[in-house]
C-alpha positions in Angstrom: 96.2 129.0 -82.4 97.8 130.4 -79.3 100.5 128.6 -76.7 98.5 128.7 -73.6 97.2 126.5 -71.0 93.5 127.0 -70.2 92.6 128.1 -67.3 88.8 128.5 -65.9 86.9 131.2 -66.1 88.9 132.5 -69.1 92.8 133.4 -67.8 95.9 131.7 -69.5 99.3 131.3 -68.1 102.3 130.3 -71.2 102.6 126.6 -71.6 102.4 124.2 -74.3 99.8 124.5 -77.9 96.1 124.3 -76.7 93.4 123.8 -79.5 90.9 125.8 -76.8 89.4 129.4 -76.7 87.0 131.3 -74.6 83.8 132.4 -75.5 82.6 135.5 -75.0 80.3 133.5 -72.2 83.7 132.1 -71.0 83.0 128.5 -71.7 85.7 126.7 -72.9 85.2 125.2 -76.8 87.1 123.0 -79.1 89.1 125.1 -81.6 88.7 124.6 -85.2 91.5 124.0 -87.0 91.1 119.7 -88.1 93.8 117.5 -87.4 93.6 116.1 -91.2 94.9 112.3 -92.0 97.8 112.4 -93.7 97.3 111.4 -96.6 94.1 113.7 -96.8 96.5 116.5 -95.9 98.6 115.4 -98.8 96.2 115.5 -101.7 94.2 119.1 -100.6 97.7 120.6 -100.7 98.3 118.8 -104.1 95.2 120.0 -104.9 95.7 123.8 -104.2 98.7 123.7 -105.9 97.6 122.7 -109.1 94.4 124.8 -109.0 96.1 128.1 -107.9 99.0 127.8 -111.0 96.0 126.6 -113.1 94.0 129.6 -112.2 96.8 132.3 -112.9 97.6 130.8 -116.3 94.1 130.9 -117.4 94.1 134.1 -116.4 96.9 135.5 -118.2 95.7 133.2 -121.6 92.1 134.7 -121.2 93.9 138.2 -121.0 95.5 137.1 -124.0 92.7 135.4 -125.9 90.7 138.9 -125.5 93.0 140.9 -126.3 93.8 139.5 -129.5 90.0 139.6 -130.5 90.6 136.7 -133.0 87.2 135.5 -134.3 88.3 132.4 -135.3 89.6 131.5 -132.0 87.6 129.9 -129.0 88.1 130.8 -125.6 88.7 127.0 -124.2 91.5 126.8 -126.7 93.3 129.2 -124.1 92.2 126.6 -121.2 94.1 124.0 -123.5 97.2 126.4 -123.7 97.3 127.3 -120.0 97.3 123.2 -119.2 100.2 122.4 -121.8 102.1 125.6 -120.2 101.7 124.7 -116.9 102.7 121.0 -117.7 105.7 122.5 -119.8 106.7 124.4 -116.6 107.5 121.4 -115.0 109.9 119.6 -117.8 107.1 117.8 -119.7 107.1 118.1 -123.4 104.7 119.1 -125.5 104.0 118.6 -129.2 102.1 120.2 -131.5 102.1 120.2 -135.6 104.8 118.1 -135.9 107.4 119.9 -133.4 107.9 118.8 -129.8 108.9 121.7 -127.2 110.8 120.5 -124.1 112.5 123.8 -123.2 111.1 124.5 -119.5 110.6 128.4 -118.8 112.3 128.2 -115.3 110.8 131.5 -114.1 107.4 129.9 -113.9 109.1 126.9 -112.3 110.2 128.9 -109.7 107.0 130.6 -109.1 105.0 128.0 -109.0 107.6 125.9 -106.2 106.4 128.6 -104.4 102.2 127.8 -104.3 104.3 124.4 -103.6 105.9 125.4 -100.3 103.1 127.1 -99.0 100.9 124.6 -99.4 103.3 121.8 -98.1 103.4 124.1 -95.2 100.0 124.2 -94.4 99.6 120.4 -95.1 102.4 119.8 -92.3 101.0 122.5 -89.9 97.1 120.9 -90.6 98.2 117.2 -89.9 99.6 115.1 -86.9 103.5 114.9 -87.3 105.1 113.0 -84.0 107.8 111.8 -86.0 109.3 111.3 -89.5 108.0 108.7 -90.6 104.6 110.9 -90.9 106.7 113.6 -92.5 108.0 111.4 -95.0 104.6 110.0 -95.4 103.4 113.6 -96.0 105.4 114.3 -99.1 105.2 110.7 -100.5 101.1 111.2 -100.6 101.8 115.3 -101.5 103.7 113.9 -104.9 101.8 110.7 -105.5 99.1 113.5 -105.8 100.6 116.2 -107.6 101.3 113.6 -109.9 98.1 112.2 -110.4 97.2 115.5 -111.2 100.1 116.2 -114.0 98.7 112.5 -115.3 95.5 114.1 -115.8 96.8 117.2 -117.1 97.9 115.3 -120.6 94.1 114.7 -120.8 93.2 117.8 -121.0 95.8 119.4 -123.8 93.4 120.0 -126.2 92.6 117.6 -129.4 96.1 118.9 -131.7 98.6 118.7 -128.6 99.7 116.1 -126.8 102.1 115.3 -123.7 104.0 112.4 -122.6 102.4 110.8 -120.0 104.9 109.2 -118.6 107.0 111.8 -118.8 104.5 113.9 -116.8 104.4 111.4 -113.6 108.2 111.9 -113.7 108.3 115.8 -114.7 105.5 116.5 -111.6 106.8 114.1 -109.8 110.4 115.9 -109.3 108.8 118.9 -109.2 106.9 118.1 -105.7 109.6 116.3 -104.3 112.0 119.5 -104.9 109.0 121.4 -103.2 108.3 119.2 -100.5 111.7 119.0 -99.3 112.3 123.1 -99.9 109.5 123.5 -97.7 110.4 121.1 -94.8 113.3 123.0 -94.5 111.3 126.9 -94.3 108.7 125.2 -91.8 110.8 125.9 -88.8 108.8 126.5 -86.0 106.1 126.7 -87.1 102.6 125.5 -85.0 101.1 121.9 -86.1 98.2 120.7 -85.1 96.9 118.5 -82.0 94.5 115.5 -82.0 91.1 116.7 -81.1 89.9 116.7 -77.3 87.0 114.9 -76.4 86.3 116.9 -73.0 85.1 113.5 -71.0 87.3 114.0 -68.1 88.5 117.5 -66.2 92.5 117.0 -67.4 91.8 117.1 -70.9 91.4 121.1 -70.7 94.8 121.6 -70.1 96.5 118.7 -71.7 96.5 117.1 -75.3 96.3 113.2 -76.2 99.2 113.7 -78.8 102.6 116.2 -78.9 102.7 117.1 -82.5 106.1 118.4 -83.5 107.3 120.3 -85.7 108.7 118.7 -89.6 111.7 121.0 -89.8 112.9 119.9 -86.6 112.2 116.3 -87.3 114.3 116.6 -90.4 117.3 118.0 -89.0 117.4 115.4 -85.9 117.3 113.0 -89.0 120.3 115.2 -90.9 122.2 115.6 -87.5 122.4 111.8 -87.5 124.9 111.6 -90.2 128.3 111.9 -89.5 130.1 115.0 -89.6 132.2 114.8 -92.6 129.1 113.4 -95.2 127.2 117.1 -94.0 130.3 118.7 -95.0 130.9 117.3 -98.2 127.0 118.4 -98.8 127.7 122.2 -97.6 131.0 122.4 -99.8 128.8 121.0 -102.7 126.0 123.5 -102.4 127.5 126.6 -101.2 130.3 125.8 -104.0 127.0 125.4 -106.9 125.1 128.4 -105.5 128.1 130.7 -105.8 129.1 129.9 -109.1 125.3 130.1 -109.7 125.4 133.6 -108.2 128.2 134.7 -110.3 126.7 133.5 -113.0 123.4 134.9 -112.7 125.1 138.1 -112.8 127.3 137.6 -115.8 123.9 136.9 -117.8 122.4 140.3 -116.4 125.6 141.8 -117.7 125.5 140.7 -121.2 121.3 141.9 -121.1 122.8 145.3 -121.0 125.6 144.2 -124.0 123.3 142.8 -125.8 119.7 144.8 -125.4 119.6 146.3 -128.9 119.7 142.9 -130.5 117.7 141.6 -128.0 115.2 144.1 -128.6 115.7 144.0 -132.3 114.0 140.8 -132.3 111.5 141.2 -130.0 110.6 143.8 -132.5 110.7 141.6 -135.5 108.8 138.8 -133.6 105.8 141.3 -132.7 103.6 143.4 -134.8 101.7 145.6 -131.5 101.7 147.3 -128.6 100.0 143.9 -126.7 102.2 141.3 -128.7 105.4 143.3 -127.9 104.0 143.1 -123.7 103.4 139.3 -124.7 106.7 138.5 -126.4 108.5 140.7 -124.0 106.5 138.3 -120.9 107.2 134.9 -122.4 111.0 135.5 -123.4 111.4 136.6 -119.8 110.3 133.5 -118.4 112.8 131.8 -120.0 115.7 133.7 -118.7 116.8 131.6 -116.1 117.3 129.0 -118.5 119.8 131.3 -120.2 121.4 131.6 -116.9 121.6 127.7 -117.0 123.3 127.9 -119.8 126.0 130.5 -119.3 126.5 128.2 -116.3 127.4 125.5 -118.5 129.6 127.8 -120.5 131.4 129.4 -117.8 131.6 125.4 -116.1 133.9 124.9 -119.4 131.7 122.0 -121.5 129.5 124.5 -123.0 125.9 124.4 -125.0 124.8 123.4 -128.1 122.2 125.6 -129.6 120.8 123.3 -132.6 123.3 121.3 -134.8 125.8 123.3 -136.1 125.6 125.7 -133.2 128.3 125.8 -130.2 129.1 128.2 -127.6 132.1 127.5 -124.9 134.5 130.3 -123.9 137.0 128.9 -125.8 134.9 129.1 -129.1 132.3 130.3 -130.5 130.4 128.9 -133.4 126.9 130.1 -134.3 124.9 129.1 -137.2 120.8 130.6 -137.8 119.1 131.2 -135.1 115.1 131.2 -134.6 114.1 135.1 -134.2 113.4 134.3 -130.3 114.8 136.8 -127.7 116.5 134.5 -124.8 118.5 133.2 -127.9 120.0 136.6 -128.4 121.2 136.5 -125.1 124.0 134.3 -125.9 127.2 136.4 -127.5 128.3 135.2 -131.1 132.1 135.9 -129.9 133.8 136.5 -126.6 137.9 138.0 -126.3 140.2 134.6 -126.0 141.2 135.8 -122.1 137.8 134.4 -121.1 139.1 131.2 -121.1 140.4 132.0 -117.6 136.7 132.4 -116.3 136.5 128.4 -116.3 138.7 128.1 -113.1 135.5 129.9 -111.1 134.3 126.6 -110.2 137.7 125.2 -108.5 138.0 128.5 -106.9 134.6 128.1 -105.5 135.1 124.3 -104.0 138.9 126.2 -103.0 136.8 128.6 -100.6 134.1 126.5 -99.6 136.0 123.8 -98.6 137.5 125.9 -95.3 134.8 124.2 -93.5 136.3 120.8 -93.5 138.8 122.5 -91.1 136.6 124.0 -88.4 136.3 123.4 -84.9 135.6 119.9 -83.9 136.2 118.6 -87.0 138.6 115.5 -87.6 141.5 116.2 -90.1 143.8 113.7 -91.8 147.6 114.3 -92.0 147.9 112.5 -95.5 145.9 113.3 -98.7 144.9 109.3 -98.7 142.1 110.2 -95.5 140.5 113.0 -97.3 139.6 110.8 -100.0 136.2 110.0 -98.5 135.0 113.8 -98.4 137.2 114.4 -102.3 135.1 112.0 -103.5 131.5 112.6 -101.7 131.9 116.3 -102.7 132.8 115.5 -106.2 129.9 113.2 -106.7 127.4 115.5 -105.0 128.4 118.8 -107.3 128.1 116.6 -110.8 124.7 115.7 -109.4 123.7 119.7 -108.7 125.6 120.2 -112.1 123.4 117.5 -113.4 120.3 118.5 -112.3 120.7 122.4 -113.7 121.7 120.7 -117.3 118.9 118.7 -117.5 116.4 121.4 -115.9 118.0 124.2 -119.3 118.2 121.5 -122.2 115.3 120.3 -124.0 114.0 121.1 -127.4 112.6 124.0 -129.4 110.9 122.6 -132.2 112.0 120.5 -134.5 115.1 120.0 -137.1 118.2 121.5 -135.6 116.7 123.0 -133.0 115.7 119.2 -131.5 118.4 119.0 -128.6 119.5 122.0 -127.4 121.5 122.7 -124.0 124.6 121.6 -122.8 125.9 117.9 -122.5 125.4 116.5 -119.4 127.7 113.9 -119.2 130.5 116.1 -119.8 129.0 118.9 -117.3 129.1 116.2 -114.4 132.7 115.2 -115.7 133.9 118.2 -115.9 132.4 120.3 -112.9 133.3 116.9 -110.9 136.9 117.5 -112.3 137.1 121.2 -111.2 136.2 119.9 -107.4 138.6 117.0 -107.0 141.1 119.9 -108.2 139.4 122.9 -105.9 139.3 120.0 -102.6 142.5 118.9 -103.3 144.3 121.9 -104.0 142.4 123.5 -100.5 144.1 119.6 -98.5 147.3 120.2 -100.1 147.4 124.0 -98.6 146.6 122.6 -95.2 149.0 119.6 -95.1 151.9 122.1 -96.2 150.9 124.6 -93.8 151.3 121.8 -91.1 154.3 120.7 -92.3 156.4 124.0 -91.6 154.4 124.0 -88.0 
């Protein structure tokens, strides 16, 4: 679809989106892309979603099924697998024999949040958005849908597993409206379609019946509307999260490298050939970002819990017998006492971060009582993110001790809350002294 007006006998000067193009006759004909309802736009993209992740997990489970050549084994029992895995993605548990496993492998998550965006993006580039109403509209019918889908998905487990229903409206559910709002915000720009011209009268070549606009702008008119301070409190929140995230991300990368020969040691032990070593190898990798969620926790200062017994903050170390599973490994059995001093990362991060309360334009308080409102707002909003990272790595892995593992959340959110009041405050208090000598 190209930004021109039409022009007769084939020329096109720049103007605004035109759903024409020229023949090789040079008659003028309605383009094709369809304007699509919204809430027909809503359920195709639900519906490519969930058959694209569908179709790569069976592929991978058929790999799988033929390669291990198992006579006793039939190949829908790897359809069954590739639904309960695609469901587990997505924080719904899944039981089997007795033992329930709740433990979501992230990197799957992640990749499948992208078939999410892109088709979210298509849906809002292949229906009429004037305003955002419609683009709220979009996502509402985009995760009804989806989690239809994940509803149906429990059906289809296979006769000795079963998953929560209930528990997969909700896990889908979050899913898509994570997606949905991640891909509002990468759809800048980019070209939606027009109602369809009818042609009965001359103007209608050069000008359409509706103005579609674009869903990213729509949403930041929306955002722009709140006041300045709530959209700071957000940034410092975020950008504070992400870069203790960032940090974090690399500190679990770094103890990889410590901690390869045990690591591989029981990838060994778990495996008995070449293919089951690939497959072991595959599957504890998709779990590494959870690991990252958890040295998160541990370097936020509440720390995990892996199975009863089993504890891990930087201040102490307690590990009882753990399941011969790779990601496990990850986590070290004793760290030097200075790494205590690691926990004031987060403080440090809402310390930096919160610079922006004091740009241009913005309206500063001379007493600590004003600042309260953003203190308070940025607090909340990092024991939420905090929140939702705990809950996204904690789960459980079987049964017996091994039913609840992960960090705390109530004591994350209290305690990364803690380290921003103390980070915002500290970051006032720097400024109202500093205005006090002037």
């Amino acid at each position: 679809m190209s930004s021109i007006f039409s022009r007769k006998d084939g020329e096109s000067t720049p103007g605004s989106p035109s759903l024409t193009r020229v023949s090789p006759q040079g008659a003028q004909l309605p383009d094709a892309p369809l304007a699509w309802p919204i809430p027909v736009a809503g359920f195709l993209a639900a519906a490519s979603t969930v058959l694209l992740s569908l179709l790569v997990l069976a592929v991978v489970f058929s790999i799988g099924w033929i390669t291990t050549a198992d006579p006793n084994s039939e190949y829908v029992s790897s359809l069954h697998a590739a639904v309960a895995t695609w469901l587990l993605s997505q924080g719904v548990p899944i039981s089997t024999a007795g033992l329930q496993f709740s433990l979501i492998p992230l990197l799957l998550t992640f990749m499948f949040l992208r078939f999410h965006v892109n088709s979210v993006k298509r849906a809002l580039s292949s229906a009429i958005i004037v305003n955002i109403a419609g683009v709220l509209g979009l996502i509402a019918t985009y995760v009804a849908s989806y989690a239809a889908f994940g509803l149906l998905g429990t059906l289809l487990v296979g006769d000795d597993v079963s998953a929560n229903a209930s528990r997969a409206i909700i896990g889908t559910g979050l899913t898509a409206i994570v997606a949905s709002i991640w891909a509002v915000t990468r759809a800048k720009g980019s070209i939606v379609a027009t109602q369809k011209r009818t042609f009965t009268n001359s103007s209608e070549r050069t000008q359409t019946r509706i103005k579609a606009r674009s869903a990213h702008e729509l949403a930041m008119e929306s955002w722009l509307q709140l006041p300045m301070w709530v959209r700071d409190s957000f940034a410092v929140a975020l950008r504070s999260t992400l870069f203790v995230l960032v940090l974090t991300t690399v500190a679990t990368f770094v103890l990889v490298g410590f901690r390869f020969n045990e690591i591989n040691a029981v990838i060994h032990m778990t495996a008995n050939s070449g293919t089951s070593i690939a497959v072991v190898t595959l599957i504890s990798s998709a779990f590494l970002p959870t690991v990252i969620g958890w040295v998160f926790a541990i370097i936020s200062g509440p720390g995990i819990a892996l199975g009863a017994g089993s504890s891990f903050t930087l201040m102490s170390q307690v590990s009882g017998a753990m399941p011969a599973v790779a990601f496990f490994a990850v986590i070290p059995t004793q760290l030097p006492q200075y790494s205590a001093v690691i926990a004031v990362i987060p403080m440090l991060a809402t310390f930096i971060y919160a610079q922006v309360w004091f740009g241009p334009d913005r309206v500063r308080s001379e007493s600590l009582v004003g600042w309260l409102p953003q203190v308070i707002l940025t607090a909340l909003l990092t024991a939420v993110l905090a929140g939702l990272i705990g809950y996204a790595v904690s789960g459980s892995f079987g049964g017996g001790r091994f039913a609840a593992i992960g960090p705390d959340l109530l004591m994350l959110m209290l305690v990364t809350a803690g380290w921003s009041v103390l980070g915002s405050s500290a970051r006032i208090g720097f400024y109202l002294l500093r205005h006090m000598r002037k």
